[in-house]
C-alpha positions in Angstrom: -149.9 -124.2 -59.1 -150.1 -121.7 -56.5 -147.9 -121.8 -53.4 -148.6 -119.4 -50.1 -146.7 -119.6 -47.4 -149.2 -118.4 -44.0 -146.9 -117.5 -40.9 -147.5 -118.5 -37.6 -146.0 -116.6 -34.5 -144.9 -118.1 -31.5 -141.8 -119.2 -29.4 -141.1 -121.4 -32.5 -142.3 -120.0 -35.9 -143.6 -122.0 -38.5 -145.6 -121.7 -41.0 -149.0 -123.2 -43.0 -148.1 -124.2 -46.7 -151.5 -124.1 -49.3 -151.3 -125.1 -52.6 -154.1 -124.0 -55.0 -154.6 -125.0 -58.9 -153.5 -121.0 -59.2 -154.2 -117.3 -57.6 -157.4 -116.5 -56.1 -158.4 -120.0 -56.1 -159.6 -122.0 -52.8 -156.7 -124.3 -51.3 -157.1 -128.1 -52.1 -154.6 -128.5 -50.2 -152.8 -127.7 -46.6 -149.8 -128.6 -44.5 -149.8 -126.9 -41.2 -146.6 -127.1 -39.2 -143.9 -126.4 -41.8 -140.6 -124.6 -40.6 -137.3 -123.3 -42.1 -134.6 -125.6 -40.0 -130.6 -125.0 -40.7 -128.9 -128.1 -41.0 -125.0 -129.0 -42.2 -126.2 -128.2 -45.8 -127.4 -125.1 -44.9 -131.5 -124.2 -44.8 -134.4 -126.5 -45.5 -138.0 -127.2 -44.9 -139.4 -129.7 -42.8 -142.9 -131.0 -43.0 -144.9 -131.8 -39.5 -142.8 -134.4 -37.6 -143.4 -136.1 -34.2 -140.5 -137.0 -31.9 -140.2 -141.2 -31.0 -139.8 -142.8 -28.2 -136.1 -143.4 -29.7 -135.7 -139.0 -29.7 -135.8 -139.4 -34.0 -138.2 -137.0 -35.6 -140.6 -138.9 -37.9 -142.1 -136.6 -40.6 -145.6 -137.0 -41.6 -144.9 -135.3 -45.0 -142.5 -136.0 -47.6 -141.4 -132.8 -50.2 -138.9 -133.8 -53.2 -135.8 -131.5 -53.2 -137.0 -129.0 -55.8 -140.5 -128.6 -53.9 -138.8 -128.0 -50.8 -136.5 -125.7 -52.7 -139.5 -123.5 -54.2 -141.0 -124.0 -50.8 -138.0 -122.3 -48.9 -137.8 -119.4 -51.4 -141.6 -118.2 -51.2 -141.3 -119.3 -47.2 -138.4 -116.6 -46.8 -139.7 -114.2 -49.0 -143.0 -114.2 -46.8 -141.2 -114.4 -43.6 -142.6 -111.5 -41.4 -139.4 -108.6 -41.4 -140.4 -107.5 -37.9 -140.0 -109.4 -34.8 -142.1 -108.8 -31.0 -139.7 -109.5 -28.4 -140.9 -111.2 -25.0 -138.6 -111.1 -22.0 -139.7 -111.6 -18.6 -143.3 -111.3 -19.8 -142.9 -107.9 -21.1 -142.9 -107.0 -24.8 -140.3 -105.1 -25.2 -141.7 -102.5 -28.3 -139.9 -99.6 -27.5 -136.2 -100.5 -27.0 -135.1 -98.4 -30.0 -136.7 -95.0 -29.0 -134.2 -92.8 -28.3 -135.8 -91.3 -25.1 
């Protein structure tokens, strides 16, 4: 099985997980919404989740540990390196040139 990890920027990353049968093939399948959260344990992936009128999060996808695990090694490895900074409505691009 093939898993690709598609990021999506925005004030809060996340990130499209596709599974194929193996490379080059078309996706059978899609979970939109996934992110890299840091909990007690350390770093995990969540699935799409809605918050309750109670303020829990109730996911919508369920991942055994060593799927999430694989999941959170290709989602790091894919994880864009470079960042766009917004303050104020600016994008701040050239803070590190020296004049």
């Amino acid at each position: 099985m093939e898993i690709t990890c598609t990021w999506i920027d925005g004030k809060y990353p996340s990130f499209n997980l596709g599974l194929s049968s193996k490379e080059g093939r078309e996706e059978f399948l899609v979970i939109k919404g996934c992110k890299i959260m840091t909990g007690k344990n350390g770093e995990f992936v969540t699935g799409p989740s809605t918050k309750g009128k109670d303020d829990r999060y109730w996911n919508h996808t369920y991942m055994s540990k060593e799927f999430a695990e694989v999941v959170l090694e290709k989602a790091k490895a894919s994880e864009p390196k470079v960042r766009v900074t917004v303050t104020n409505g600016d994008i701040d691009m050239d803070s590190d040139i020296p004049f």
